[in-house]
C-alpha positions in Angstrom: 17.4 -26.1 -2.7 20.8 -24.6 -1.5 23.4 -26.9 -0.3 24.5 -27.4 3.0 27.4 -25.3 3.9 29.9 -28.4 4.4 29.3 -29.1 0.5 31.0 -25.4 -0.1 34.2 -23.9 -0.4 34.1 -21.2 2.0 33.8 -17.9 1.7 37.2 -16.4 2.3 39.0 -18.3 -0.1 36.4 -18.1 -3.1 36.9 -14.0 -1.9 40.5 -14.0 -1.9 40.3 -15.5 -5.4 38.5 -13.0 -7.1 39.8 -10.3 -4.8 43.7 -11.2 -6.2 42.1 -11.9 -9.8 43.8 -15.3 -9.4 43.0 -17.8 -12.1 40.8 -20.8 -10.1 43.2 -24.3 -10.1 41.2 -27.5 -10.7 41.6 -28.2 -7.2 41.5 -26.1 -3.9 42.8 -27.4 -1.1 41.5 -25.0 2.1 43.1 -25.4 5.7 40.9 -24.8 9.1 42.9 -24.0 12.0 39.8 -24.3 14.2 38.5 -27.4 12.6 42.2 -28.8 12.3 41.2 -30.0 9.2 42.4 -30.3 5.5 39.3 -30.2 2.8 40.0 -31.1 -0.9 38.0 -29.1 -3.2 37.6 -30.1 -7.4 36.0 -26.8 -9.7 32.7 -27.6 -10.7 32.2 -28.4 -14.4 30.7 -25.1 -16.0 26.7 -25.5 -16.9 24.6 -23.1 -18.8 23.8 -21.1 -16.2 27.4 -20.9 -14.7 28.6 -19.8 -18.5 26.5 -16.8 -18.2 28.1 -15.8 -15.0 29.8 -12.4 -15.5 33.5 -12.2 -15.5 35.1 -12.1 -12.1 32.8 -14.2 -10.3 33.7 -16.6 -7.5 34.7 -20.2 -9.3 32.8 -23.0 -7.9 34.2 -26.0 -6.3 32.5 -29.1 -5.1 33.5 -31.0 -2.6 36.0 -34.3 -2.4 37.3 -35.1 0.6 38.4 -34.0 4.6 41.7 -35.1 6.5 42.2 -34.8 9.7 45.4 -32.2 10.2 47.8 -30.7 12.8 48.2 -27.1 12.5 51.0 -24.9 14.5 50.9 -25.2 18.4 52.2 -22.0 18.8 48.6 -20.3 16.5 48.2 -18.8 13.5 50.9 -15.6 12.4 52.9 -14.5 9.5 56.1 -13.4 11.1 59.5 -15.3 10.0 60.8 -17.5 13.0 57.5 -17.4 14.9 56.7 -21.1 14.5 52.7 -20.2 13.3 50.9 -20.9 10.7 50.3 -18.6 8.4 46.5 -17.7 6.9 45.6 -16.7 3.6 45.6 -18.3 -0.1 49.0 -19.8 -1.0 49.6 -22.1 -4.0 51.5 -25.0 -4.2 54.6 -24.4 -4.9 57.2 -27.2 -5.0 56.5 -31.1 -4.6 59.1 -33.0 -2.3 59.3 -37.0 -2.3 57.5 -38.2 -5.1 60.4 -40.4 -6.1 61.3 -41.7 -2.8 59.4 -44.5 -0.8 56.6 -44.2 2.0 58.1 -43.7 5.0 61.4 -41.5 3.8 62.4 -38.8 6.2 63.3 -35.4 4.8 65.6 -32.6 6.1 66.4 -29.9 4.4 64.0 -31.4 1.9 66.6 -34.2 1.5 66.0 -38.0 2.0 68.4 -38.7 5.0 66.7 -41.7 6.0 63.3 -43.6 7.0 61.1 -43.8 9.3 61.7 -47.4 11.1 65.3 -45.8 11.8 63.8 -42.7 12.9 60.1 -43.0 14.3 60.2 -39.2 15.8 60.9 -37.8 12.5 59.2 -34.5 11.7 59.2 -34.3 8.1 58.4 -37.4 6.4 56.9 -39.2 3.2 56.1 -35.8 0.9 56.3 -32.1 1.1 53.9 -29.8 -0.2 55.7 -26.6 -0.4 53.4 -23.4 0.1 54.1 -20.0 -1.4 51.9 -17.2 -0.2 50.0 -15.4 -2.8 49.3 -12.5 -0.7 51.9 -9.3 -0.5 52.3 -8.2 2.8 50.3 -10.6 4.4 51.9 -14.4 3.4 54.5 -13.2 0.3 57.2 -10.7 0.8 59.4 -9.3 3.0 59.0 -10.7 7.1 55.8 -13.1 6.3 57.2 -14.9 3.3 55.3 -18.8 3.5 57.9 -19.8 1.2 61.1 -18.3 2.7 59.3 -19.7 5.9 59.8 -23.2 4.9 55.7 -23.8 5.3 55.0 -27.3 4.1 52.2 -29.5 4.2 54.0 -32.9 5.2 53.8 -36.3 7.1 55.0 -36.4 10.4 56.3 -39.4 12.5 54.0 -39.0 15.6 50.4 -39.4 13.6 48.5 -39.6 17.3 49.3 -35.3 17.4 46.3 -35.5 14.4 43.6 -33.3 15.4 45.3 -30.5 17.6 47.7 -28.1 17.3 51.0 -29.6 17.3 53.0 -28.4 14.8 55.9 -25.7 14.2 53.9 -24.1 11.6 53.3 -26.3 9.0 50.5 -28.6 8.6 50.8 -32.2 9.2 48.6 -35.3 7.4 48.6 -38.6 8.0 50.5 -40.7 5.3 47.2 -42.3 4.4 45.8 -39.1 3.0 48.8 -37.2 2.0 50.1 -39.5 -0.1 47.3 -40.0 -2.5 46.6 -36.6 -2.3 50.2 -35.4 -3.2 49.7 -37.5 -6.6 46.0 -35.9 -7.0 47.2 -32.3 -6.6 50.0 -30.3 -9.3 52.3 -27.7 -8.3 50.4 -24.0 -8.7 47.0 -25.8 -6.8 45.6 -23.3 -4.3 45.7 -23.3 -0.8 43.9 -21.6 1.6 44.5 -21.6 5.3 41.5 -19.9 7.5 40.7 -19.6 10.9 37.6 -21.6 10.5 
């Protein structure tokens, strides 16, 4: 019986995997602009019949958990300065707060406060920094995630959840990012898709 297509990583990311020869993480973390969703993804532990899979295949991942997310208001899009979020597999590349308390606002990456002080904060309790994996689409020159300052982060208002609301980053509610920024390492693979 095949699974239903919820239960699988999709397509584009397992793709851009093998396409990039990237080694698979233990966890994939895969962004839908259309769903405005985050989905946590663990690798499947290898059975017979996955050992005999010939070199190059697409890893498999099972699934763990959905968030609801804010992508950018202004679409998707690679450029510098355009405010969009950007598609294709990133990795994680720094993690931001883990030291600091729920709540702590961030600019600059830099704890300058909380949020009881500042309720309208737009970076707050973690960042998940994003590099893009991709030359000339997400790493590189103009459309550099990293250079972009592309996180995925609390935000003050959580009542934008579910829309587009963002300046290009993705937004989570404390309640999932935080237990999820412990779960994940830096070098865990992200991939942001349309759907």
């Amino acid at each position: 019986m095949r699974p239903a297509r919820a239960s699988r990583a999709p397509l584009g990311a397992l793709r851009a995997i093998v396409r990039r020869r990237i080694r698979a993480t233990r966890f994939l973390l895969t962004v839908s602009v259309a769903r405005q969703t985050v989905t946590l993804w663990e690798k499947s532990k290898p059975s017979a019949d996955s050992k005999r899979k010939r070199k190059g295949s697409a890893p498999a991942y099972e699934f763990r958990g959905r968030y609801v997310a804010s992508t950018s208001r202004f679409g998707m899009g690679q450029k510098i300065d355009s405010n969009r979020t950007p598609l294709g597999l990133h990795q994680v590349a720094r993690k931001i707060g883990g030291d600091q308390p729920e709540g702590t606002v961030f600019k600059a990456r830099v704890p300058i406060g909380t949020l009881a002080d500042m309720p309208n904060a737009t970076i707050v309790h973690r960042i998940l920094w994003l590099a893009g994996l991709e030359q000339g689409l997400n790493r590189g020159g103009d459309v550099d995630t990293f250079r972009r300052y592309i996180y995925i982060h609390g935000f003050g208002d959580e009542s934008t959840l579910g829309r587009p609301m963002s300046c290009g980053c993705v937004h989570l509610a404390a309640a999932d990012l935080l237990p999820l920024y412990d779960l994940v390492p830096t070098g865990t693979l992200v991939w942001v898709g349309r759907r």
